[in-house]
N, C-alpha and C positions, 0 to 999 in steps of 0.2 A: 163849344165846350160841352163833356157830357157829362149827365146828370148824374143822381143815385134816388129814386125814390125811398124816402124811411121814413115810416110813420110821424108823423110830426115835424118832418125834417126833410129839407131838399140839399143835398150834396152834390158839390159844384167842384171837389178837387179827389185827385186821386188817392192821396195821400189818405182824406177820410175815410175814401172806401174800402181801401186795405185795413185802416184801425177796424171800422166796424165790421168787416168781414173777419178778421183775427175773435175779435169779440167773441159773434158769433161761433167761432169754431171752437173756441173756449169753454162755451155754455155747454155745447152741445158733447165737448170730450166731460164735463163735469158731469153731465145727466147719464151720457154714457157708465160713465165712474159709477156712480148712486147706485144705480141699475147694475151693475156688475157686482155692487159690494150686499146689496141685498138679496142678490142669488147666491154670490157665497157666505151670505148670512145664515140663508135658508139650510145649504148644504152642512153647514156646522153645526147647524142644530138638529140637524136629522140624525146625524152620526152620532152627537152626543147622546141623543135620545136612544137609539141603539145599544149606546155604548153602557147607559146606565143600565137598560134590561138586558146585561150581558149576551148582546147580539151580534152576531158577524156575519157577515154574508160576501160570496166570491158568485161573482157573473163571467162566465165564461161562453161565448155565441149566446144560446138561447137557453143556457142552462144555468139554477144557480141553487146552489151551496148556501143556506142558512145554519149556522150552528149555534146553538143555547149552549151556555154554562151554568147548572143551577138556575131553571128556568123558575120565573114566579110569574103571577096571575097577571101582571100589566107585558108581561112577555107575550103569555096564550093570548093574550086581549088583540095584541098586535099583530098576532097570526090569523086573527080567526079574520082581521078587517084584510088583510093584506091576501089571505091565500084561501079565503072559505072555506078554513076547516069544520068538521062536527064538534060541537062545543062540547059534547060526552068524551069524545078523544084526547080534546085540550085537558079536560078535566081530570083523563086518569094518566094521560102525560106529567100534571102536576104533582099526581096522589106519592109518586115513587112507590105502591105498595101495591101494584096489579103483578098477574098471574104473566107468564110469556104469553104473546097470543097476537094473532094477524085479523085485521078488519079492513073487506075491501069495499071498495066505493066504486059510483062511475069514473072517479077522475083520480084517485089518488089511493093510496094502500097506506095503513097503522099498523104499524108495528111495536113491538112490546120486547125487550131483550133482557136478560137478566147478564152480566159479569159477575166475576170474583174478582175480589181487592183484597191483597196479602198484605197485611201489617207485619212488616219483621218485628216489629218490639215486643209483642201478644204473641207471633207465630202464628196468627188465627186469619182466615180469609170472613168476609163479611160479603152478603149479598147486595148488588148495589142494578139499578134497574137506570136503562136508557133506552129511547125510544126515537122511532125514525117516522117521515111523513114523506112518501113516494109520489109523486105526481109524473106528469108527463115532461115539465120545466123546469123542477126544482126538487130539493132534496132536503129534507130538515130534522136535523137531529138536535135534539133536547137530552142533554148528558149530565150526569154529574163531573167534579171538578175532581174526581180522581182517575178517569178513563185518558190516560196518558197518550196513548196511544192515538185513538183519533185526534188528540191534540196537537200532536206532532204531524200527523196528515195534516191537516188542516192547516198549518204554519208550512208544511211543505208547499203547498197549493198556492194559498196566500204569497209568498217568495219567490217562486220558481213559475215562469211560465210553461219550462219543459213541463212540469208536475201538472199544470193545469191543464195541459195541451195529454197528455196522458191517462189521465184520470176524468177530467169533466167534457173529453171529444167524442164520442162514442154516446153515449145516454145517459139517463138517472138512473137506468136498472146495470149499467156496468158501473154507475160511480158509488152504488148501493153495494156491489158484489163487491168492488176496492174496499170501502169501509170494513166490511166482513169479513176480507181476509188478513186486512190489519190487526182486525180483534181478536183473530186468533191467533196469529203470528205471536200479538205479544204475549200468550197465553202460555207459551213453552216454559219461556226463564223459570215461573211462576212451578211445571212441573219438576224441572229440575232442581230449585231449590228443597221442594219436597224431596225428592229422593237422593237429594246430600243430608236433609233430616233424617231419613230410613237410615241410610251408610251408617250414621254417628250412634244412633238408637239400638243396630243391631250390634256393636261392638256395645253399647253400655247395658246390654239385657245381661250376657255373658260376663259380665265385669260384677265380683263380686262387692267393689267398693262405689259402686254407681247402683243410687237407684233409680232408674230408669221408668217406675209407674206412671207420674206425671208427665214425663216425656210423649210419652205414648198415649196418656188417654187426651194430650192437646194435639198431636198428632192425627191420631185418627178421627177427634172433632171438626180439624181443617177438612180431612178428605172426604169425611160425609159433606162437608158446606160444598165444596168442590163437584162432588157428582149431582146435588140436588138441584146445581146452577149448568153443570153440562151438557147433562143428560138430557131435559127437555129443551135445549138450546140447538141440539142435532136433529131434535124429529121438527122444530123450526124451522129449521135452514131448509127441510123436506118442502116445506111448505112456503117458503119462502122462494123457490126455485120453482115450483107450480105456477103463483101468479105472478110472479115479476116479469114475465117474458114480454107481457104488452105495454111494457116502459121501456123498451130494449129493441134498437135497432140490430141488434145481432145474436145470434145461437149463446145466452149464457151455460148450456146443459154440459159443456167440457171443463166451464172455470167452476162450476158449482161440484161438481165430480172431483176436483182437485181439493176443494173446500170440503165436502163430504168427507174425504180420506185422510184430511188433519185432524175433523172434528170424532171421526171412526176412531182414529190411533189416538187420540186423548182421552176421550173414554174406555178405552183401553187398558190404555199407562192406568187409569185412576181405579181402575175393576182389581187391576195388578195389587193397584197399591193397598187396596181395602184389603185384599188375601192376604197379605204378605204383614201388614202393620196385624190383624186377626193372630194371627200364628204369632209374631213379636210377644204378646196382648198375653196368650196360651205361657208362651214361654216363661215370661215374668213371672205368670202367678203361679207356675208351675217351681219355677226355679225360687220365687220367694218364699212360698212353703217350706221348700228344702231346707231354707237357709233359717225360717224359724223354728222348724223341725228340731234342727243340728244342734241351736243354742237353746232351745228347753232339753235336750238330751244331756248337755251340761250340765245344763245346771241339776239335772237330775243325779247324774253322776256325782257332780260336788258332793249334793245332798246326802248321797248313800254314803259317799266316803266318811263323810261327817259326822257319821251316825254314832257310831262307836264311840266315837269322843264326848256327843252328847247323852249318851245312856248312862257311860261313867260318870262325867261331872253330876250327871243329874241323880245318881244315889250316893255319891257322896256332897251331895250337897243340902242332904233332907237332915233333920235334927234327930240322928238315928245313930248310933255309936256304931263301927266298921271297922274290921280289922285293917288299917293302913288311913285313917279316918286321922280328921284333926284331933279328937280328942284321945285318940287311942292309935297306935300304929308304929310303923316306923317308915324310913325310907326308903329302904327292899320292897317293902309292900308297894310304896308309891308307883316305882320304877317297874315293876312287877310290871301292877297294871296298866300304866302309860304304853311299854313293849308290848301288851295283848292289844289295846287298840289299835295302836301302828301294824300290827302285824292285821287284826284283824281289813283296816284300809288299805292296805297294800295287795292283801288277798281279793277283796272287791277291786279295785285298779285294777288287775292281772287281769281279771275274770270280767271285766268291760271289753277290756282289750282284747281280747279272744275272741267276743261275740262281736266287734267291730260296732261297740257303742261309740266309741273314741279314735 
């Protein structure tokens, strides 16, 4: 008969051997367990952790996607251990109130953006800053939580593996140039709703029951915020196609030339709009003149017509005895004089109207 050596124990039947082999395989699927449940313990609180400093991140081969919403200091905290940024970067990454502007490194490029963000309630665009971190392996953008548009890349990517296989196969410097042409893609609507404002504005400048001052001076407040965010947003992009080429396994100088030629005809549209809303601007005050002009010419005219009527009441109304007077008179007299008034306002009337006072 054969045995089982176990510790403290000599096993003589098979049946034991099977128990205590079952046993052991027991222990060893529980320790397994443990060990499984504290790596996905691990992984849950990593995300979590993420999740509170509104962080996200897409790994696609060897490249990966960081995106901040509303980044704050335990955010930077976590980039600077994770990706060794320069902690003056992190810190005007957080500021939201830096100039546009490029800083390059041995390993990675800062970038600085300024958008517009159109409030339809106001009508007014407000200046809102996000900022990119270029390396050779990853891409990190710190946005605020009204830049819609990368938000929706970024849930494209997140979603779609075609989107990630499109966007993050190629490099950081084509998945940087994707970004940029998203952000001005969305930039259009943003001009055309302006120039349904201009359409409505130049119909209420010419409309004598519309006043259209206020329209116009929140109007062309938007389109200055609008070029003062555009404008150095294009000599950027100049320079943003300079150095990005050594993050970039391929010629970006065709897709940036295509980005150039959106960012050209926006500043464009928006040079248009400042001429065009200027002349709107001429016109009102021109035409509001006019139209104050017209009605002091009224009322002047009222006033002369009127006149006659107040010279007469006003000598017969002195304590002076008058032929056709209260104390003295008759009513021939009255009627007399009442017909020389009329007649004399009727004679001014004519004589307005001739000189095209009225």
């Amino acid at each position: 008969m054969k045995t089982l050596d176990i510790p403290g124990k000599i096993l003589s039947d098979n049946k034991e051997k099977q128990r205590y082999e079952a046993i052991g395989c027991r222990i060893k699927m529980e320790y397994n367990n443990k060990k499984e449940g504290r790596a996905c313990e691990m992984v849950t609180s990593a995300n979590s952790d993420k999740k509170q400093l509104n962080l996200k991140t897409i790994t696609w081969g060897e490249l990966t996607w960081v995106d901040i919403v509303q980044p704050t200091t335990e955010a930077t905290q976590y980039l600077a251990e994770h990706y060794n940024l320069n902690p003056l970067d992190l810190e005007d990454a957080l500021s939201m109130r830096q100039i546009p502007k490029i800083e390059t490194y041995p390993d990675y490029l800062f970038i600085i953006f300024h958008l517009p963000v159109y409030d339809k309630a106001t009508r007014l665009s407000s200046r809102k800053q996000w900022s990119v971190f270029v390396g050779d392996k990853f891409v990190i953008t710190l946005r605020p939580g009204e830049f819609k548009a990368l938000e929706a890349m970024y849930r494209q990517c997140e979603l779609s593996e075609e989107s990630r296989q499109e966007y993050m196969s190629q490099s950081s410097g084509y998945l940087l140039y994707c970004i940029l042409d998203r952000a001005v893609d969305s930039y259009f609507p943003v001009l055309n709703t302006i120039m349904s404002l201009m359409e409505d504005i130049e119909g209420n400048v010419f409309d004598e029951e519309i006043e259209a001052g206020k329209d116009i001076s929140i109007l062309r407040r938007d389109i200055i915020t609008q070029r003062r965010v555009m404008f150095p947003t294009r000599a950027l992009f100049t320079e943003v196609e300079k150095r990005l080429g050594r993050f970039s396994k391929m010629d970006l100088t065709v897709y940036f030339s295509d980005l150039m030629d959106h960012m050209n005809k926006i500043t464009e549209t928006l040079d248009e709009f400042s001429e065009v809303i200027e002349v709107y601007k001429d016109a009102d005050y021109v035409l509001s003149g006019y139209r104050a002009n017209r009605i002091i010419r009224i009322i002047a005219v009222l006033m002369a017509i009127g006149l006659p009527f107040l010279i007469v009441t006003g000598l017969f109304s002195m304590r002076v005895v008058l032929p056709g007077g209260v104390d003295k008179g008759s009513l021939f007299t009255f009627f007399l004089l009442l017909g020389l008034s009329l007649a004399t306002a009727g004679g001014m009337l004519y004589f307005f109207r001739r000189k095209r006072f009225l």
